[in-house]
C-alpha positions in Angstrom: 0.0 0.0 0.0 1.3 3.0 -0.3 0.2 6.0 1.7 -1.6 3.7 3.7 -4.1 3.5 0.6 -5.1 0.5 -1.4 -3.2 0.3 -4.7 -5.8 -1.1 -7.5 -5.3 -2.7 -11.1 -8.5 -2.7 -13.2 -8.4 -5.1 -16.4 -11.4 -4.9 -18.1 -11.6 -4.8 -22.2 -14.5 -1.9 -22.1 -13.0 1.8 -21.5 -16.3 3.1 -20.3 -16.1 0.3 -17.4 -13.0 1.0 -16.3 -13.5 5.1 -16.1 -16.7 3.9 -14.1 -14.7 1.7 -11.7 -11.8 4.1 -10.9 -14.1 7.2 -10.4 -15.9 4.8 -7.4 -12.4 3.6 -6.2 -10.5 7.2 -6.3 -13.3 8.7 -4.4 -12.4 6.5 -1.9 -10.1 7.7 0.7 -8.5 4.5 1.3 -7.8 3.6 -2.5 -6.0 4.7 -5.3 -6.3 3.2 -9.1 -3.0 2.9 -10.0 -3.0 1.3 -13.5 -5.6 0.0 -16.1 -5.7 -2.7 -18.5 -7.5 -3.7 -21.6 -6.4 -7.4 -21.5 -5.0 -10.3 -19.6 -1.7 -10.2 -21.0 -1.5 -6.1 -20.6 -2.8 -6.3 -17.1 0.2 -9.1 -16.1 2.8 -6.7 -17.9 1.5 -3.9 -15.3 0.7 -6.1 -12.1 4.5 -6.6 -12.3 6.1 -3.3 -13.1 3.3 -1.0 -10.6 2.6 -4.3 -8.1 -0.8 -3.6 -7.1 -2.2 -4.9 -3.7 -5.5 -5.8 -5.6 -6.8 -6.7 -9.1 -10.5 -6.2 -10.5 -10.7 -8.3 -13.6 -13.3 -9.0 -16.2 -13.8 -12.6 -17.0 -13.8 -11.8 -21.0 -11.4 -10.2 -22.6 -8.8 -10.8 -25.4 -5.7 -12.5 -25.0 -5.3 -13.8 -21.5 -9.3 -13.9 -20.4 -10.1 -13.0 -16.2 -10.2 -16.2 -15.3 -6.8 -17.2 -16.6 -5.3 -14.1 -15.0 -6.8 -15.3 -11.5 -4.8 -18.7 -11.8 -1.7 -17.2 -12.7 -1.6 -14.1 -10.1 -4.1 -15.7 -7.0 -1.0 -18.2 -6.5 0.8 -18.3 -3.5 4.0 -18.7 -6.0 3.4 -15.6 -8.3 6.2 -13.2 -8.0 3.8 -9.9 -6.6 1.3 -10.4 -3.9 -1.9 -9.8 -5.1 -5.6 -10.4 -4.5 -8.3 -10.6 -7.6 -11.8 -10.1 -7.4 -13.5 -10.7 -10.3 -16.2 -9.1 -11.7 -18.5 -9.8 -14.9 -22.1 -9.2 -16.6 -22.9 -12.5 -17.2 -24.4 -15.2 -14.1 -22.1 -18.5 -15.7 -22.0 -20.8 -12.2 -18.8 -22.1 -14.4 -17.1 -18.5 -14.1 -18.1 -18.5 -10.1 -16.7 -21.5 -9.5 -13.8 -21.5 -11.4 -13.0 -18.5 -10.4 -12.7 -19.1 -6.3 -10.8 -22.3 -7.4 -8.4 -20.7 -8.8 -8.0 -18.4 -5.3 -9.9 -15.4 -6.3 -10.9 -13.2 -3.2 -14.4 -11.6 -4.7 -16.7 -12.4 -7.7 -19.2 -9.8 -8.2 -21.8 -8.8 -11.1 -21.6 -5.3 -12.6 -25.2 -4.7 -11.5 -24.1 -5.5 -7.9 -23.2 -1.6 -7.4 -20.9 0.5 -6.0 -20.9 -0.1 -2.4 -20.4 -3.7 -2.7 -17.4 -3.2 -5.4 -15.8 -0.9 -2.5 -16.6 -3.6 0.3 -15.0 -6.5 -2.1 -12.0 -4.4 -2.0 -12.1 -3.7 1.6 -12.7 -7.4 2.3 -9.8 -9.1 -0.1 -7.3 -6.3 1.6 -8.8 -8.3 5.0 -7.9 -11.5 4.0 -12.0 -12.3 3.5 -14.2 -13.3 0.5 -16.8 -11.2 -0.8 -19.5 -12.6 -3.3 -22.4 -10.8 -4.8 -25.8 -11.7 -3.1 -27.3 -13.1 -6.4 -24.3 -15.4 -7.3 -24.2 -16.7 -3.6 -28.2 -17.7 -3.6 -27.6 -19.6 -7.2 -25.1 -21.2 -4.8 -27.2 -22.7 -2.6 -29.7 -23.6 -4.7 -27.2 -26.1 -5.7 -26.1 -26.7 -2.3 -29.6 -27.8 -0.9 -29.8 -31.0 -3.1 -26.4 -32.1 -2.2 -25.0 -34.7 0.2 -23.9 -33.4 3.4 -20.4 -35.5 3.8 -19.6 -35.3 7.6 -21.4 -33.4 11.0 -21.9 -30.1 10.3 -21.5 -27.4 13.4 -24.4 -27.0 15.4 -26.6 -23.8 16.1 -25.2 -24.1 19.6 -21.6 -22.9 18.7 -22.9 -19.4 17.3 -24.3 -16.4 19.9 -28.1 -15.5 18.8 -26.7 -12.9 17.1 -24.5 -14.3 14.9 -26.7 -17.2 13.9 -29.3 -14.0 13.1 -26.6 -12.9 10.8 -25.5 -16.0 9.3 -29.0 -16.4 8.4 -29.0 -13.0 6.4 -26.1 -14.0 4.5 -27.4 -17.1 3.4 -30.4 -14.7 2.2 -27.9 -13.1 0.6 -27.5 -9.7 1.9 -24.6 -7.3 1.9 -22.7 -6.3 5.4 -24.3 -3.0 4.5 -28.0 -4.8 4.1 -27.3 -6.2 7.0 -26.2 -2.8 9.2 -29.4 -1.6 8.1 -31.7 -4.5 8.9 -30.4 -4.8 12.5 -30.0 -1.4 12.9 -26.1 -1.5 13.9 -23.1 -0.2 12.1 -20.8 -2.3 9.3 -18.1 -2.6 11.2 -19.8 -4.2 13.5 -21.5 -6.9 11.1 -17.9 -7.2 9.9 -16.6 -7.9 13.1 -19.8 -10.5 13.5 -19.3 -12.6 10.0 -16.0 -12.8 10.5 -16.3 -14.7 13.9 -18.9 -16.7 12.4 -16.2 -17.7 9.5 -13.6 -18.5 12.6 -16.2 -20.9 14.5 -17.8 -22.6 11.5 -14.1 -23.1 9.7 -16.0 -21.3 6.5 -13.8 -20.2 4.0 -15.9 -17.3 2.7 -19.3 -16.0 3.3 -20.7 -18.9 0.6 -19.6 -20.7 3.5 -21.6 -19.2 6.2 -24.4 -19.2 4.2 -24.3 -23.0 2.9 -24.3 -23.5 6.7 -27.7 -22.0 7.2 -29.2 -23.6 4.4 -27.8 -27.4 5.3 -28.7 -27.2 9.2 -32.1 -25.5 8.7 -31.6 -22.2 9.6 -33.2 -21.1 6.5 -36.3 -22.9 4.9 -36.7 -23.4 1.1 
C-alpha cells in the first residue's frame, strides 16, 4: 500500500467500465487506481512493473481472459502479492466456480453496485471473501440438493446474534443490508461474520451461508 491507501489494477476490455470503476475507487479515501488494462496479457505486464495490492478483472477479454489471469496471479507462487476479485455481466456458475478455485478473493456482477465493489475491495485487503448476493443464492440452490459429507457445526456454537446474521447471508445480503436490517453499524457486522467464519471453519461468506441452508436455519 502506499500512503496507507489500497493500490488497485482494473483489467477490463470496455474503457467506459473502467472510467466507471476508478471514479468509485479514487473517491475513496483509502484507494487509489493505480494502472488499467484492456487485457490479460496487458494487465500481467502492469501487475508486475506497478505491483498492485489488488486486481478487479473482467472474466472476457482478449488475450489472456479474467479467469486465466486469476490462476496465474491468485497463486501463493506468483512473483507480486496480489488479490483478484472478479467481476462480470454475465451469471455463468462455471465463471463462479472457477473463479474461487483458482483463489480469487471476490466475484461480483456489474449490476451488484458500488458499495459492494468498495466492500470487495475492503474485504480481499482483509484476508475475506466477498460474493455478490445473487451469485451466492444460485449457490445454494445447488447446495440444498447435495449430500452433506460429515457433521456439520451445530446452532449451539454461534451467539443469537450471529446465527441471526448467518441467516441474512445465506439470504444473501450485503454487510451493508445487514447494518441496516439490525439497525447497527458495518463494522460491527464485519466484526460479527468474521467470527462466524472463525467458529464454523468457513472459508468465505458462501460458506456461512451453505451453513444455514444445510442445518435449517433457512427454509426453502
Amino acid at each position: 500500500m502506499a500512503d496507507g491507501k489500497t493500490r488497485i489494477l482494473i483489467a477490463d476490455d470496455q474503457e467506459r467500465v473502467r472510467i466507471g470503476f476508478r471514479l468509485i475507487l479514487d473517491s475513496q479515501p483509502d484507494m487509489c487506481v493505480v494502472a488499467e488494462a484492456r487485457d490479460g496479457a496487458e494487465a500481467l505486464t502492469l501487475i508486475r512493473s506497478r505491483r498492485p495490492d489488488v486486481v478487479l478483472t473482467d472474466v472476457r477479454m482478449p488475450n489472456i481472459d479474467g479467469l486465466e489471469l486469476t490462476r496465474q496471479v491468485a497463486s501463493a507462487g506468483f512473483e507480486v502479492p496480489v488479490k483478484v476479485i472478479v467481476i462480470t455481466t454475465f451469471e455463468v456458475d462455471e465463471y463462479v466456480h472457477t473463479a474461487l478455485h483458482h483463489g480469487a478473493s471476490g466475484f461480483l456482477l456489474k449490476r451488484s453496485g458500488p458499495n459492494l465493489l468498495v466492500e470487495a475491495v475492503r474485504a480481499a485487503v482483509n484476508g475475506d471473501t466477498l460474493i455478490s448476493p445473487q451469485v451466492t443464492v444460485r449457490l445454494l440452490e445447488q447446495l440444498r440438493h447435495r449430500h452433506i459429507a460429515g457433521p456439520l457445526p451445530g446452532s449451539a456454537v454461534l451467539t443469537d446474534r450471529e446465527r441471526e446474521i448467518a441467516v441474512l447471508v445465506g439470504q444473501g445480503l450485503s454487510n451493508a443490508d445487514i447494518a441496516t436490517e439490525l439497525f447497527i453499524s458495518i463494522g460491527t457486522v464485519k466484526t460479527h461474520v468474521a467470527n462466524i467464519q472463525r467458529k464454523l471453519t468457513a472459508r468465505s461468506r458462501v460458506g456461512i451461508a451453505a451453513w444455514a441452508w444445510q442445518t435449517g436455519q433457512i427454509q426453502p
